[in-house]
N, C-alpha and C positions, 0 to 999 in steps of 0.2 A: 480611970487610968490616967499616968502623968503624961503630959505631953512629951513626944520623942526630943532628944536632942537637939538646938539649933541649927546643926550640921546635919542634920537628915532631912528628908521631903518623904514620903508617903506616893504613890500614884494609884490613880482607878486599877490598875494591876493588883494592888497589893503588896507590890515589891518595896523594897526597902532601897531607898541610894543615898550613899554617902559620896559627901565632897571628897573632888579628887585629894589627895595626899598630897600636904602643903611643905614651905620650907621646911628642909632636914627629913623628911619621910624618906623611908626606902624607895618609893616610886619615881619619886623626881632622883635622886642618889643613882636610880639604875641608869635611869633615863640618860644623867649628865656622863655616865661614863659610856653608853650605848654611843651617844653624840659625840666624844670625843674619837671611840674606835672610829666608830663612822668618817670623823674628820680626817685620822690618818690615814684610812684606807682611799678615800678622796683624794689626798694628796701622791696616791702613786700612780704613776702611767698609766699600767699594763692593764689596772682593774677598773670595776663596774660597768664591762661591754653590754650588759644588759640595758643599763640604763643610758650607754649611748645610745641603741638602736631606738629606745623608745622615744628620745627626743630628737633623735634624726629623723625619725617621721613626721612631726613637729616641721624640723627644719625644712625639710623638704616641700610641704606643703605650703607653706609660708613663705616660700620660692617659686610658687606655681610647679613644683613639682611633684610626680607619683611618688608617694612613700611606698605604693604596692610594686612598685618595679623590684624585684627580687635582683636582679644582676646590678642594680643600681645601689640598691642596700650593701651589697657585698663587696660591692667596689669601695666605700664608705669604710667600711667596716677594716677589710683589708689594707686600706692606707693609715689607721689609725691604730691599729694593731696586726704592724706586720710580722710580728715574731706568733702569733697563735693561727695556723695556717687551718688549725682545724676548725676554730669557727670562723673562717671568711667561708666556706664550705658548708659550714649547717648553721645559717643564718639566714633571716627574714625579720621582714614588717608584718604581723599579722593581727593586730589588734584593731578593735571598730574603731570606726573615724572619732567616734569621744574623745578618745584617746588624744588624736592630735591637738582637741583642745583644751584638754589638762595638761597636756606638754606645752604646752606653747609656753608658759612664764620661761621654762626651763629653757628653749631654744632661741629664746631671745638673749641669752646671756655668754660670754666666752665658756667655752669650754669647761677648763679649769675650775672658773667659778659657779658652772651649774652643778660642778659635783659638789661643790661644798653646800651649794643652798639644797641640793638632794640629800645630803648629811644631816645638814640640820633638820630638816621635814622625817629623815626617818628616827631622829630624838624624840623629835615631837610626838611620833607617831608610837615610837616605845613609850611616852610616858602614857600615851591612850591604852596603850595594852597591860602596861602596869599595875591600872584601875579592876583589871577584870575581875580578882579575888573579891572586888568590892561590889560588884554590882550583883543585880537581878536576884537582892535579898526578898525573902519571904514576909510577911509580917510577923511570924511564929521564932523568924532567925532571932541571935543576938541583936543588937541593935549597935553595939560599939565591936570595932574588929577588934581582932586577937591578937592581942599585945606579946605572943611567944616568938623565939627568936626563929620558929618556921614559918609564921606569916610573916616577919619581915624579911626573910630570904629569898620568899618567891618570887619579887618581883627581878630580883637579881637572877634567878634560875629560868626564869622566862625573857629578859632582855639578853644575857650575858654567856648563850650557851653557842654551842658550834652551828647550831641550823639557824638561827638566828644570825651572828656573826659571817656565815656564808652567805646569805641572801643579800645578806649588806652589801660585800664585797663583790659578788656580780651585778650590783645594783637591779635585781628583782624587784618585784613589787609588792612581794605576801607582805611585808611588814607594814606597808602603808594598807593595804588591803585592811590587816587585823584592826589596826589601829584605828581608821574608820568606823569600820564596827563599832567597837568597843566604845568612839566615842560619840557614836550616833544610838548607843545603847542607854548611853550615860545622860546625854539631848533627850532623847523619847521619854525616860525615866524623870525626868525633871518637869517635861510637857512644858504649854504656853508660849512665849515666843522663844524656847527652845529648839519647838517641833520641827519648824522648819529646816533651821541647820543639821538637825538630827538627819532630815530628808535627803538634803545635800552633802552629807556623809554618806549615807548610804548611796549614793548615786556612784560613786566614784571606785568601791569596787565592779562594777561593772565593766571596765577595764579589762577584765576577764570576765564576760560575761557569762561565761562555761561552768563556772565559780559560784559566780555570785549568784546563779539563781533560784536557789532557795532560800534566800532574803527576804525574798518577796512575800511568798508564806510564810515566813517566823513573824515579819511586821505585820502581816493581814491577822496571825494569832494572838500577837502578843500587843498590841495597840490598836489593833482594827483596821478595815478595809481603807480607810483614809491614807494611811500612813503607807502602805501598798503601792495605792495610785499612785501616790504624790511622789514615790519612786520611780514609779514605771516610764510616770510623763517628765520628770526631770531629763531619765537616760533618753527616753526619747528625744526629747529637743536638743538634747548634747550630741547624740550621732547625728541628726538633722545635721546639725549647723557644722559638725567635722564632717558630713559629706558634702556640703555645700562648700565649705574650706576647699577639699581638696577637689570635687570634680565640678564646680559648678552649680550643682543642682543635689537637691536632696534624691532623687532616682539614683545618686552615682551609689548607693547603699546596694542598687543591685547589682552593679559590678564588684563591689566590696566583697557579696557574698561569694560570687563567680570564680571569684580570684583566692578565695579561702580556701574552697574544696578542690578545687586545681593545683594549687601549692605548698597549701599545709604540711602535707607527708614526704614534699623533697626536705626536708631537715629529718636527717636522723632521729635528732633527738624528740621530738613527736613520733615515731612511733613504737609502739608495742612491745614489738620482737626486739625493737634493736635499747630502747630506752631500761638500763636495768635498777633504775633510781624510781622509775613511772610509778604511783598511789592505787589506781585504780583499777579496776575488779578486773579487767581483763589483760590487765600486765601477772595478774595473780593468775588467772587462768593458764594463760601462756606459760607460765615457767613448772606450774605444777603439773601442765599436762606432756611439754614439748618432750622431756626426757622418752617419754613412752610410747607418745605419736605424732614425733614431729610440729611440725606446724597445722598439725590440724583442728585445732582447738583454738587460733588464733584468727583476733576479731577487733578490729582497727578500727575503733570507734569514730561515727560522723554525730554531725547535728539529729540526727532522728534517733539513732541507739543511746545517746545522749538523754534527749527527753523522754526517752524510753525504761531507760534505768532509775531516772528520777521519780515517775511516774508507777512503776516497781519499788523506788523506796518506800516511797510516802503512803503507797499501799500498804504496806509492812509497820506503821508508824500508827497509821490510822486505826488498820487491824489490833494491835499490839492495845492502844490505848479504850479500845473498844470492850476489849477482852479482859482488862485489868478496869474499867468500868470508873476510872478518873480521868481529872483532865491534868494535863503534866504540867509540871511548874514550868515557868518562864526559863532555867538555867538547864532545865532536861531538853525544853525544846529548841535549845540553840545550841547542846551537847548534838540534838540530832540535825541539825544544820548543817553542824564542823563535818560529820560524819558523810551526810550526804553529798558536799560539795569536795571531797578526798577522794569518796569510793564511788561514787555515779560517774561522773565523765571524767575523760580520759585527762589524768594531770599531771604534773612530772613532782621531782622529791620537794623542790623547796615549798610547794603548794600545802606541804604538811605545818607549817604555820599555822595555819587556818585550825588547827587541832588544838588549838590555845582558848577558844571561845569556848571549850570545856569544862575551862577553870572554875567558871562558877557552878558549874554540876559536880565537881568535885567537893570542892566546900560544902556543897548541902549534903554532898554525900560525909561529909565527917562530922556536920551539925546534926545527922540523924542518928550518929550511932552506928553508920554502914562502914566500918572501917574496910572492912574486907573486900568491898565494891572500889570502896574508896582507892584501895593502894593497887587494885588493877587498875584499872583506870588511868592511875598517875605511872605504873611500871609502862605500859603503852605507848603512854604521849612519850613518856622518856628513853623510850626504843626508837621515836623517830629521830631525835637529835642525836642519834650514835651515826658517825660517818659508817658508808658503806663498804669502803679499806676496811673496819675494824675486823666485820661478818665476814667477809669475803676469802679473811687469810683463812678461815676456818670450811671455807666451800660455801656459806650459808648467803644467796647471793637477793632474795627476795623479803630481807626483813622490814621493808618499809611498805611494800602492798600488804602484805601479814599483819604487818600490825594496825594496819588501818581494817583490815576486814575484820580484823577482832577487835578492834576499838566497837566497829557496827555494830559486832553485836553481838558487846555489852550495854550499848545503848538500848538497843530495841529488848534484852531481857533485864534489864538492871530497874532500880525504884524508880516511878515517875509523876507521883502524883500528889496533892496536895489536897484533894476533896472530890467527892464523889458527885460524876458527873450527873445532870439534870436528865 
């Protein structure tokens, strides 16, 4: 056999990865225009309150201040966007103390100019997600991408569409979240002294740790128990040293938590009944039961129903793959990652980002010949980024829980395997 192309590498996986997309690709192309929106929308007042709040936690600690002061936040909040009276009202600091110290470059900086370096960081971060079509190849895939004018569109359909362009503009964090991934995917796949960085990508969606925790298991499956750890103990010494930031001592972690399940659900938009944008399975519950009975069917998820549901998926993952007697490809089991961290705990709409790490189970599903899996699949992802005004004039007010429950599963019945397990 000829040796692959000098722009691929090979891993113990078997995957296929190719360098990112250089001068002139559509990857950087999307990227550069994803950076530019990003830059104008930086440059108006009234937007990215999200990503004030996250860097006034930042500031506040860096002050000797509680970022956990709720009435503190809001005061903040309200003097810097006094015409939005509705979120000085459903506003908080709730993220782990890591947090404070991935914010911190940002709270070191004027205002103004922390949103444009957050601009830039989320280009960046779209050109990491731009890559996804390319990664977590097979050895059986093609070996050169698909030079039709639908593989060079997508990177433009996944940086340039409305859920994307919205995250920007409240300054969220999914797009740095994906973007991580994606390039701590691309790190892992290349191995050597890449691993590392790969490790510390992956640390950083932890930020929502609610999210991100089944990272854990896709690295302990898809590069082994090392790459796991070396997660686990990153976030750890990162909230260490943000609770030592802010309280002193790393104990201050159990105020942290004290102060979560106390405060979390005065923000409307956390919870359930009242959140109508919400992902997860029991915002689905909620609306397909309430018409009938009320609020009785409503279930307000904590930390324990959380890892409860996870620990329910992954049953259903394990079952599923036990039953079909292979073991799933690399791009099947981080289609069921996207799936698990949408529909297990509780998460609001823009979290649907994170349904992008699909991309490469899409692809194989068109490399197989599965068109018809294929174009569900892609109909799905592309019902999240329809605004909820659209559905809404029509009465239809739950299509982004819907279609994350049916993303699920299609994941757990859809193709998943590559070889027949040992």
């Amino acid at each position: 056999m000829a040796d692959p192309p000098a722009n691929l590498t090979r891993k113990g996986g078997g995957d296929v990865t190719h360098r990112p997309g250089g001068r002139g690709s559509p990857e950087l192309l999307a990227a550069i225009l994803l950076t530019a929106v990003a830059v104008i929308l930086a440059l108006a007042p009234p937007l990215m309150p999200d990503f004030f709040i996250f860097r006034l936690g930042s500031l506040l600690a860096a002050r000797g201040e509680n970022p956990y002061d709720l009435e503190k936040i809001r005061a903040h909040v309200g003097e810097q966007f006094p015409d939005n009276k509705g979120l000085k009202a459903n506003c908080g600091y709730f993220l782990p103390p890591q947090a404070v110290v991935l914010f911190l470059p940002f709270a070191m900086l004027p205002w103004p100019v922390a949103k444009i370096a957050w601009a830039l960081l989320m280009g960046a971060a779209g050109f990491a997600i731009a890559q996804l079509p390319r990664l977590l190849r097979r050895p059986t895939d093609s070996l050169e991408p698909s030079s039709s004018l639908t593989t060079k569109l997508v990177p433009f359909l996944l940086l340039l569409n409305f859920l994307t362009i919205a995250v920007v503009m409240v300054g969220q964090f999914s797009v740095l979240f994906v973007g991580c991934v994606a390039a701590g995917l691309w790190c892992f796949e290349r191995g050597g002294r890449f691993a590392l960085l790969g490790v510390l990508l992956w640390s950083v969606p932890f930020v929502k740790p609610h999210v991100a925790l089944p990272l854990i298991p896709l690295a302990w499956y898809l590069y082994g128990w090392k790459r796991a750890v070396g997660v686990l103990v990153v976030v750890g010494l990162l909230n260490v040293l943000g609770a030592t930031i802010v309280g002193g001592s790393p104990m201050f972690l159990r105020d942290y938590f004290a102060h979560l399940s106390s405060t979390f659900k005065a923000v409307d938009f956390n919870r359930a009944a009242l959140n109508y944008e919400m992902l997860s399975w029991n915002r689905l519950l909620y609306v397909l039961t309430q018409p009938h009975f009320g609020e009785r069917f409503l279930i307000e998820q904590n930390a324990i129903t959380a890892v409860a549901s996870y620990l329910v998926w992954f049953g259903l993952v394990i079952g599923r793959c036990a039953i079909a007697n292979v073991l799933p490809s690399a791009a099947w089991a981080t289609a069921a990652t996207a799936a698990a961290a949408t529909f297990c705990p509780q998460v609001l709409g823009y979290e649907a980002l994170v349904l992008m790490l699909a991309v490469p189970w899409v692809r194989e599903l068109f490399t197989d010949g599965r068109r018809s899996w294929a174009w569900i699949v892609v109909a799905l992802l592309a019902l999240q980024v329809v605004p909820y005004q659209t559905f809404s004039q029509i009465g239809f007010h739950f299509h982004r829980p819907l279609g994350v429950a049916l993303f699920a599963l299609v994941v757990l019945c859809g193709p998943l395997g590559t070889k027949k397990a040992s």
